[in-house]
Rosetta silent file (secondary structure, phi, psi, omega in degrees, C-alpha in Angstrom):
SEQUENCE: XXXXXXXXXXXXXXXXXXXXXXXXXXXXXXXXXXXXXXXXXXXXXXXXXXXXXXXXXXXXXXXXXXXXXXXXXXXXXXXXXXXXXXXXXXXXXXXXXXXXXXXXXXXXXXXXXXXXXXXXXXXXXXXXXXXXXXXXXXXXXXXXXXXXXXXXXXXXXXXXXXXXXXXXXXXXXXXXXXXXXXXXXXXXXXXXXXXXXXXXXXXXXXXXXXXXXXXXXXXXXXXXXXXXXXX
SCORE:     score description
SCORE:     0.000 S_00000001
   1 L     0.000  -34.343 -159.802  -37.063    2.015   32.248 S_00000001
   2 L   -88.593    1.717  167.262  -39.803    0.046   30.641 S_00000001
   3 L   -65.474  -40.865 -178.711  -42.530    3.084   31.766 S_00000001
   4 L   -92.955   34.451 -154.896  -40.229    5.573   29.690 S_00000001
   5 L  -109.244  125.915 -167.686  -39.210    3.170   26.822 S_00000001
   6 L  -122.905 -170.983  178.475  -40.093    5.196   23.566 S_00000001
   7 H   -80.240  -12.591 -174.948  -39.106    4.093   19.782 S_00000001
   8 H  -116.392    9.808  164.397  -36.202    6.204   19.388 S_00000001
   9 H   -93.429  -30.600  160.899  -34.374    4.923   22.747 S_00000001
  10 H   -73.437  -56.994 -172.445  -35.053    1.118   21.149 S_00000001
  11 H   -62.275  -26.442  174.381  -33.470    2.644   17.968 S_00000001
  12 H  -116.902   10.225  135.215  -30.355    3.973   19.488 S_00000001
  13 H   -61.263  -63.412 -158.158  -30.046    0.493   21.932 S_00000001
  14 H   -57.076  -58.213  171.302  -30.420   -0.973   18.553 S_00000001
  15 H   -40.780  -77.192 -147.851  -28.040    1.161   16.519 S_00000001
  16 H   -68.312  -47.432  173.742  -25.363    0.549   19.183 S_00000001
  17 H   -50.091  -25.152 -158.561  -25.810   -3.176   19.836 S_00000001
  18 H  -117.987  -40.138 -178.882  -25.474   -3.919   15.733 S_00000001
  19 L  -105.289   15.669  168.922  -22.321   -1.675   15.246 S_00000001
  20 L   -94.378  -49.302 -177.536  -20.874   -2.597   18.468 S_00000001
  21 L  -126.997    9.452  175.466  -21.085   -6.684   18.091 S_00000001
  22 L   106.327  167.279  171.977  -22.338   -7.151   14.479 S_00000001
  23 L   -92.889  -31.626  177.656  -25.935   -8.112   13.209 S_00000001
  24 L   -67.909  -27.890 -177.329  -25.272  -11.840   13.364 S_00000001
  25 L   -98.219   27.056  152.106  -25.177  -11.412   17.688 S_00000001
  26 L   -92.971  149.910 -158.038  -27.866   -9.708   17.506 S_00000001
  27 L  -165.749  118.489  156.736  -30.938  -11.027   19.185 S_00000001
  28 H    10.900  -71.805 -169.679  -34.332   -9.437   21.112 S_00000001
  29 H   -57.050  -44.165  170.049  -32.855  -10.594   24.424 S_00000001
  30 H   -89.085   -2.682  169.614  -29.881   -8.912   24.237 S_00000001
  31 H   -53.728  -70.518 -177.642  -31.755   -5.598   23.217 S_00000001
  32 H   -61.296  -25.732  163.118  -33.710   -5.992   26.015 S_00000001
  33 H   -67.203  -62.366 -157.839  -31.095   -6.478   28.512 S_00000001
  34 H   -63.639  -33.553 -177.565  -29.028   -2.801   27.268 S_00000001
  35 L  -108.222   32.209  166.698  -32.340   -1.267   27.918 S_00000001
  36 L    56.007   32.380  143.703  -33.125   -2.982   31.112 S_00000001
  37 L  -125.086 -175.113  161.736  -36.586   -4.551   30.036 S_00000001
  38 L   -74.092  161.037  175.556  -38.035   -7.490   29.087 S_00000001
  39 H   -38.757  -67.631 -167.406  -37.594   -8.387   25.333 S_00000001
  40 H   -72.164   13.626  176.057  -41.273   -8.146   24.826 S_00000001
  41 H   -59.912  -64.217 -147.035  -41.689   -4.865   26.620 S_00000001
  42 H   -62.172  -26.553 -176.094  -40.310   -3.476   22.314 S_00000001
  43 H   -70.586   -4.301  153.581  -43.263   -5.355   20.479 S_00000001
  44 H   -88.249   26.761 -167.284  -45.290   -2.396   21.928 S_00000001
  45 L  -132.318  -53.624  171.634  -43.535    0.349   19.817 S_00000001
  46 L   -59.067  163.819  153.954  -42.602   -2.685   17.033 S_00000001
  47 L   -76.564  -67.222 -162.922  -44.387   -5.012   14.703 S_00000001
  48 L  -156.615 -175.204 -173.370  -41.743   -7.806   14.948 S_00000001
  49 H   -84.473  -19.732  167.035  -38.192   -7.973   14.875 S_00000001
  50 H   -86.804  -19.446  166.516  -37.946   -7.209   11.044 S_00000001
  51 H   -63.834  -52.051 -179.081  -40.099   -4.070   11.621 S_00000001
  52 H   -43.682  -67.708 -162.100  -37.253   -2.925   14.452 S_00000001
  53 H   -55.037  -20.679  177.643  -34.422   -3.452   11.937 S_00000001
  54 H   -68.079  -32.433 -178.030  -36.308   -1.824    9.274 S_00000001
  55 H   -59.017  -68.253 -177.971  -36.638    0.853   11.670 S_00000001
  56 H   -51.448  -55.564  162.794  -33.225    0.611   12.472 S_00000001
  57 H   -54.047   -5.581  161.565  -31.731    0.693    8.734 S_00000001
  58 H   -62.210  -39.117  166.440  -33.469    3.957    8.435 S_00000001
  59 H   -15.602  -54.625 -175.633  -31.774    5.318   10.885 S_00000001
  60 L   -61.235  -59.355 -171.120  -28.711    6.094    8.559 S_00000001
  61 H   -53.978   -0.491  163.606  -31.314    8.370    6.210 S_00000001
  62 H   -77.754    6.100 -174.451  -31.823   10.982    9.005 S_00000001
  63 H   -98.996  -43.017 -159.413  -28.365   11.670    8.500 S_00000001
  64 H   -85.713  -46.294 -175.895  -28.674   11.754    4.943 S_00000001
  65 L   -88.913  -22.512 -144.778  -31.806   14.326    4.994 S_00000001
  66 L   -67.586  121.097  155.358  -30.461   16.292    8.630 S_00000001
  67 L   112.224  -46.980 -167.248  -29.517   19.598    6.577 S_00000001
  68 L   -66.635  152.796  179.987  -30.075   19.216    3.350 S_00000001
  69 L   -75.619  -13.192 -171.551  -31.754   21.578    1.132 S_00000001
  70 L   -88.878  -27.772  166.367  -34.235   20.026   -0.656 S_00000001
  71 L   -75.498   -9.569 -162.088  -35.976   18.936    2.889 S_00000001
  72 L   -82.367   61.338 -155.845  -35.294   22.651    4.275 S_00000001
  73 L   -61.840  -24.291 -179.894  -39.493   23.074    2.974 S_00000001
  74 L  -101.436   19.257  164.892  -39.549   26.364    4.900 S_00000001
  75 L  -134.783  154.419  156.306  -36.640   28.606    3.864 S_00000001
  76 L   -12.200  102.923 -176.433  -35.227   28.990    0.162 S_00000001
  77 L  -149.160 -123.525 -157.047  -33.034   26.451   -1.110 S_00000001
  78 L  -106.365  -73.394 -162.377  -31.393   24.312   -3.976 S_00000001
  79 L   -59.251   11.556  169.184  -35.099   22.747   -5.066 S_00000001
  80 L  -123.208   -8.444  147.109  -37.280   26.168   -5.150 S_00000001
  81 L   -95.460   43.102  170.539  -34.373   27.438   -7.305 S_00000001
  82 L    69.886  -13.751  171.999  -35.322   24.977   -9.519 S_00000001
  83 L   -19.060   49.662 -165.975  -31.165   23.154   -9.010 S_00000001
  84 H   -77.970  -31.024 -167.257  -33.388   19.890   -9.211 S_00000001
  85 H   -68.437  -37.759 -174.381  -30.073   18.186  -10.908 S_00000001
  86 H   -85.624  -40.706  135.177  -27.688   19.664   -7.969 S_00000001
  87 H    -1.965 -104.549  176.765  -30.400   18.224   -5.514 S_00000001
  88 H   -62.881  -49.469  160.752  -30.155   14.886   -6.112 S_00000001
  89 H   -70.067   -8.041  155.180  -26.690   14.617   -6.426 S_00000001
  90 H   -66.915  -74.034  169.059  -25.838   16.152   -3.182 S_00000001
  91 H   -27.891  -62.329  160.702  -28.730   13.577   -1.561 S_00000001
  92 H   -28.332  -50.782  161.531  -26.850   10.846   -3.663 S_00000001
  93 H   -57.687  -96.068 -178.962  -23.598   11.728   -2.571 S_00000001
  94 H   -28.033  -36.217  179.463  -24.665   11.722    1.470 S_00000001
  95 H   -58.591  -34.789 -172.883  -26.558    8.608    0.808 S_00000001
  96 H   -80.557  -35.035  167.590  -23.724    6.883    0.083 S_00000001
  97 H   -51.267  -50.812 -167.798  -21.426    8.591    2.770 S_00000001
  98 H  -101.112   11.208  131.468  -23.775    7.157    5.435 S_00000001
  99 H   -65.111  -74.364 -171.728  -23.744    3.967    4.262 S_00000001
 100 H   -57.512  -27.112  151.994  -20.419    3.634    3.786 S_00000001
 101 L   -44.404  -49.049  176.028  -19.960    4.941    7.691 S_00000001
 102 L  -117.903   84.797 -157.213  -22.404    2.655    9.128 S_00000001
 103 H   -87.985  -17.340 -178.736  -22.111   -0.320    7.009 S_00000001
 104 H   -66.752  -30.244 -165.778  -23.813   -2.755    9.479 S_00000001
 105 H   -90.854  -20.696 -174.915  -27.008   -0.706    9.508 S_00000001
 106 H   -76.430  -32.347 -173.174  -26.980   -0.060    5.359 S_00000001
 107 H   -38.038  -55.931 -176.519  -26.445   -4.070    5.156 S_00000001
 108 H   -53.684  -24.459  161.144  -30.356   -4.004    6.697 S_00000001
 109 L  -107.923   46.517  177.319  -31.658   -2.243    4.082 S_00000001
 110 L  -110.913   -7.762 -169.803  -30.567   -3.571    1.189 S_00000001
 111 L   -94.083    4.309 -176.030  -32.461   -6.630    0.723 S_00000001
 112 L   178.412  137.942  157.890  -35.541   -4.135    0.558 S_00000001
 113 L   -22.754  102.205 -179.632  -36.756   -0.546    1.295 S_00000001
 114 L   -46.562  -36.871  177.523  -36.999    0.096    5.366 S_00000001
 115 L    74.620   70.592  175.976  -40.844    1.639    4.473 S_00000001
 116 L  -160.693 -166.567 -135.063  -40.394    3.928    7.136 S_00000001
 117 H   -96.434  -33.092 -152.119  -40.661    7.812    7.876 S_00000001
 118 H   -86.824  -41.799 -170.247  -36.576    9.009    6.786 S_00000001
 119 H   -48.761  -82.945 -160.655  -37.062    6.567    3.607 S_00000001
 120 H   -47.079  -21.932  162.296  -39.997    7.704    2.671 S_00000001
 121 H   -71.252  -41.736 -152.209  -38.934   11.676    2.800 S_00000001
 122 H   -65.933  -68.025 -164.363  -35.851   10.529    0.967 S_00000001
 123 H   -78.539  -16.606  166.186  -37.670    8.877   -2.064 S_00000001
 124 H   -81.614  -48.063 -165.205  -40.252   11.669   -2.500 S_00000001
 125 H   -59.676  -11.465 -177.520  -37.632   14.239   -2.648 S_00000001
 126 H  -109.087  -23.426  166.572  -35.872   12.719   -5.229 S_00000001
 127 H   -43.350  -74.811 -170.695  -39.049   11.729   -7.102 S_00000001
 128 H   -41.792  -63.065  149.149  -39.953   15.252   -6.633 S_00000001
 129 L   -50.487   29.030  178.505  -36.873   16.402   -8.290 S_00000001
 130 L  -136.301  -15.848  162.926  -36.657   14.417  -10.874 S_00000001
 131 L   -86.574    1.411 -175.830  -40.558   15.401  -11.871 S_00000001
 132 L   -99.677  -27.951 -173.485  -38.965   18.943  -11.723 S_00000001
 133 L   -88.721   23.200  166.406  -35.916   18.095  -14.402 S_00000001
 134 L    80.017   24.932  164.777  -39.130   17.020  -16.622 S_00000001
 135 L  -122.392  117.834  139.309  -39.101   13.059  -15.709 S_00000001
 136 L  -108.461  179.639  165.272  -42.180   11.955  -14.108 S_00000001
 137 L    73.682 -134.883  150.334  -44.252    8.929  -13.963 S_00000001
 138 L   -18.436  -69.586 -174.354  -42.442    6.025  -15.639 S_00000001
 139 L   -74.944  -81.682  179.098  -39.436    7.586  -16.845 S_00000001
 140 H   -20.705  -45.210  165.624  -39.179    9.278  -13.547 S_00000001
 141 H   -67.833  -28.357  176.689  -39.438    5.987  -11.296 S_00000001
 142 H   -71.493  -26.834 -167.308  -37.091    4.361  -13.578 S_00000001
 143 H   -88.400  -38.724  153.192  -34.384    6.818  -13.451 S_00000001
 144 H   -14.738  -90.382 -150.990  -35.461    6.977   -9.213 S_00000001
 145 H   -52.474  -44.749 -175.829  -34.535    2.995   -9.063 S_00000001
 146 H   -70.783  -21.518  153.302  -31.246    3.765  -11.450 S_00000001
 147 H   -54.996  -45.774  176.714  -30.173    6.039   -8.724 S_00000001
 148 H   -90.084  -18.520 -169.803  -30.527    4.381   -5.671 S_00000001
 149 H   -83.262  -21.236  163.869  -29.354    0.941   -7.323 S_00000001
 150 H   -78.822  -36.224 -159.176  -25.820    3.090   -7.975 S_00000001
 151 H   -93.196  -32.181  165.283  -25.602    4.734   -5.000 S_00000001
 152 H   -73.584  -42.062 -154.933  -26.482    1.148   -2.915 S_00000001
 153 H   -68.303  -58.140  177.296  -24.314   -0.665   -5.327 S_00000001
 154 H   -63.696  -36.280 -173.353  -21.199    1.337   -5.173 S_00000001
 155 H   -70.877  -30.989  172.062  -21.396    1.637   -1.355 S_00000001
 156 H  -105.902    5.359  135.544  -21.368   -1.590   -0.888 S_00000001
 157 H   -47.124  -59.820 -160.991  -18.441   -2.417   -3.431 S_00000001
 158 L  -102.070   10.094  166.522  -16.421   -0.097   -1.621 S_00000001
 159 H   -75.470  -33.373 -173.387  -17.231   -0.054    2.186 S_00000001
 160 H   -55.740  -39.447 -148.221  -14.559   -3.236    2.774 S_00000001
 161 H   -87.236  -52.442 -172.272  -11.916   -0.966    1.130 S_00000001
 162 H   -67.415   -3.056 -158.870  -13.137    2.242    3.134 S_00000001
 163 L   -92.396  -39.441 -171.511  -12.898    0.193    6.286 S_00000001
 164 L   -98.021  141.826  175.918   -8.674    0.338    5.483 S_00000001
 165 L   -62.869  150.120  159.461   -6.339    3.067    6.666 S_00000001
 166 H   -39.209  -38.447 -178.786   -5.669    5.052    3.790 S_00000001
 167 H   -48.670  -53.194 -144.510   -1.718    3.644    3.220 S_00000001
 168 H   -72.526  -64.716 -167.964   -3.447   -0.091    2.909 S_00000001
 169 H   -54.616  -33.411  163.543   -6.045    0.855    0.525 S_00000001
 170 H   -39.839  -66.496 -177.870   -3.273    2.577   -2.116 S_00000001
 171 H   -43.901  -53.520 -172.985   -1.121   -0.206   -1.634 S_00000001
 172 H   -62.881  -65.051 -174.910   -4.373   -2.973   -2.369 S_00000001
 173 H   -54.152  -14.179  157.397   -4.987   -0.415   -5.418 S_00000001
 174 H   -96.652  -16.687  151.723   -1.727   -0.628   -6.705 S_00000001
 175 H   -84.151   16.320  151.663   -1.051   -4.136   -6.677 S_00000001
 176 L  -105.555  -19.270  176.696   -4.072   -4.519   -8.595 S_00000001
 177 H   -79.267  -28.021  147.456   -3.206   -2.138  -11.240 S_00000001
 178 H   -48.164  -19.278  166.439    0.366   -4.199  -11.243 S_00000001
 179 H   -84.130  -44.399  176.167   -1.703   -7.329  -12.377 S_00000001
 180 H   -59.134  -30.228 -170.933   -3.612   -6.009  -15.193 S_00000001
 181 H   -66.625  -40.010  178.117   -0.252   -4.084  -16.111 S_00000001
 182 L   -92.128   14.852  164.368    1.420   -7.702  -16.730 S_00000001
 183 L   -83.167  151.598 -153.393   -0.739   -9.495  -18.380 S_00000001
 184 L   -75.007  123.434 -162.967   -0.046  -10.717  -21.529 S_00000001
 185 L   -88.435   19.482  137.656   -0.609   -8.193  -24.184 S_00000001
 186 L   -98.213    2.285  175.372   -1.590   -9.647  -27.075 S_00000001
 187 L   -79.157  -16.278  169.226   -4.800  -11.390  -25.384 S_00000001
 188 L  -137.850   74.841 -179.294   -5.586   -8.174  -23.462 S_00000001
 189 L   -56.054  -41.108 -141.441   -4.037   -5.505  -25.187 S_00000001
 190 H   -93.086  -29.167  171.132   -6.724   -2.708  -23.980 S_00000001
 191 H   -79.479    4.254  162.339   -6.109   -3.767  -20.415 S_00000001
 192 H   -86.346  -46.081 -161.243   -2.699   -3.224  -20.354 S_00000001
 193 H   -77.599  -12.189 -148.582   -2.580    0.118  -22.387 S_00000001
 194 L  -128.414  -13.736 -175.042   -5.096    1.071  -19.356 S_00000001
 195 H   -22.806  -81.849  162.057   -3.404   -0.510  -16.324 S_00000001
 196 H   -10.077  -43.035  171.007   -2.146    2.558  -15.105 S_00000001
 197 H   -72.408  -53.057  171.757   -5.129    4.221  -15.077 S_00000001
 198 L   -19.227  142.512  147.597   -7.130    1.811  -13.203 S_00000001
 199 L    58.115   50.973  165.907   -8.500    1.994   -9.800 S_00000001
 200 L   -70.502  116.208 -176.151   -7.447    5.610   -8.713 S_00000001
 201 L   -16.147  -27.781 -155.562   -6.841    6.033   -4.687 S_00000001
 202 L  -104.152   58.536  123.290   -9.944    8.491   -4.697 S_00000001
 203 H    34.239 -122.561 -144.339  -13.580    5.789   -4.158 S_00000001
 204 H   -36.308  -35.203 -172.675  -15.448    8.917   -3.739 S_00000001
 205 H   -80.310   -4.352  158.739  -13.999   10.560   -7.216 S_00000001
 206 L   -78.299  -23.427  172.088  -15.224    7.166   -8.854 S_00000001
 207 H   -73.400  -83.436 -179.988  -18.779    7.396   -7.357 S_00000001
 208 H   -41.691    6.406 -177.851  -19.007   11.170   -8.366 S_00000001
 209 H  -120.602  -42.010 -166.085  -17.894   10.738  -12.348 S_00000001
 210 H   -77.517  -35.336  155.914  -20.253    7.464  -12.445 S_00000001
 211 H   -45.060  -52.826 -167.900  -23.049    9.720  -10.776 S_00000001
 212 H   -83.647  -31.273  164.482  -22.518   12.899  -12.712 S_00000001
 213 H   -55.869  -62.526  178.816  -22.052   10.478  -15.908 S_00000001
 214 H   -80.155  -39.195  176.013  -26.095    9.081  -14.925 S_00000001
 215 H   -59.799  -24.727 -171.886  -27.329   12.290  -13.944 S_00000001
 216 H   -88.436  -11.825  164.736  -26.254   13.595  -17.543 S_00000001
 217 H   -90.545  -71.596 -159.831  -28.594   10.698  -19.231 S_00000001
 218 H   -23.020  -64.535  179.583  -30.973   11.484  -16.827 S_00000001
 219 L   -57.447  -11.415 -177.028  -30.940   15.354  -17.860 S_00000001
 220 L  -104.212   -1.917 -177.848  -31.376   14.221  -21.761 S_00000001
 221 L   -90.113  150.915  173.933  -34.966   12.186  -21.171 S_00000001
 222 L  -110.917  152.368 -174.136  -37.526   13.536  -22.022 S_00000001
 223 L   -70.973  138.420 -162.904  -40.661   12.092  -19.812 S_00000001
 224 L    78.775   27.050 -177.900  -42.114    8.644  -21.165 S_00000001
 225 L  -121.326   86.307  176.427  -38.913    7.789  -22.704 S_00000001
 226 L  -150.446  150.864 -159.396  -38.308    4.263  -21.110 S_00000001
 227 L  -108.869 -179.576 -175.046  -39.145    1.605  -24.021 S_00000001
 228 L  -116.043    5.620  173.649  -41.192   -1.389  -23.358 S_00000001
 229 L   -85.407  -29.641  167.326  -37.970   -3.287  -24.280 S_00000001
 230 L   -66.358    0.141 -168.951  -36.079   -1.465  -20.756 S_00000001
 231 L  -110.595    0.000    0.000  -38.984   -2.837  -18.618 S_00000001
């Protein structure tokens, strides 16, 4: 094994090992046992052990790019018909699906960018389409960061909940809209009048209206319109 051992057979020991027993049991040693070498056979494909995992949270963005049109550079697609708006929120939308699927490996990258090859397609394509809807530069990195900071944010509100069979997760959404419904109305009138409303069964149809909701400020900047008071 350790004559054939290439970086993407340590990434999918790695992958397996982290959603199989968690990130806290994970450890070199036991890497190196599921692929039958020594530990230190991997620091000659790795930096360190924070390089691997960085490696490893990336993983999930090949998932996220496998298909999509804005990466498809040789045939016709949603960015060269200028869709820069339809773009990103499809990318936006997957990103968040394959987080919320693999929640152990999105965990790894949240304390930072992985800086690695899937990332790094990921954030120029949505740079690039977001210099195409007329944001570059500034505005453009700013509305960039307000993207990914929704799309990380929300996934990782809502992966414990997506984790529950549907039945559970209703039920947990309607005894919370049963608290807010009883509370005393005149100190929270507006939360009462709104109980009902609250918390609808459909996650994903709360990500897409708060998405579609940012994308529609997004679409009204004009480039260079971030303030020195927003910085």
């Amino acid at each position: 094994m350790a004559g054939t051992l290439r970086r993407d057979s340590i990434i999918a020991a790695c992958v397996e090992l982290i959603e199989r027993e968690g990130i806290e049991a994970f450890t070199m040693r036991r890497l190196g046992a599921a692929l039958g070498v020594d530990a230190t056979a991997v620091y000659r494909h790795f930096r360190d052990k924070d390089d691997l995992l960085r490696a490893v949270g990336d993983h999930a963005h090949a998932l996220v790019l496998t298909g999509a049109p804005a990466v498809d550079h040789g045939a016709p697609g949603l960015a060269d018909s200028g869709e820069w708006r339809a773009v990103i929120r499809e990318l936006c939308i997957r990103l968040r699906a394959a987080q919320l699927a693999r929640p152990a490996l999105a965990a790894l990258v949240r304390a930072g960018p992985p800086l690695h090859d899937h990332e790094f397609e990921l954030t120029e394509t949505l740079l690039a389409q977001l210099h195409r809807g007329g944001l570059s530069g500034e505005a453009g990195a700013f509305a960039y960061h307000a993207l990914i900071e929704l799309v990380v944010g929300s996934a990782a509100i809502d992966a414990p909940m997506a984790a529950t069979a549907p039945d559970d997760r209703e039920a947990a959404y309607a005894s919370w809209r049963r608290a807010y419904a009883v509370l005393d109305a005149r100190r929270y009138p507006t939360a009462v009048a709104t109980a009902g409303q609250l918390y609808p069964s459909s996650a994903d149809g709360r990500f897409a209206y708060a998405l579609d909701r940012m994308l529609d400020g997004i679409a009204g900047l004009q480039s260079g319109a971030v303030s020195a008071s927003d910085r």
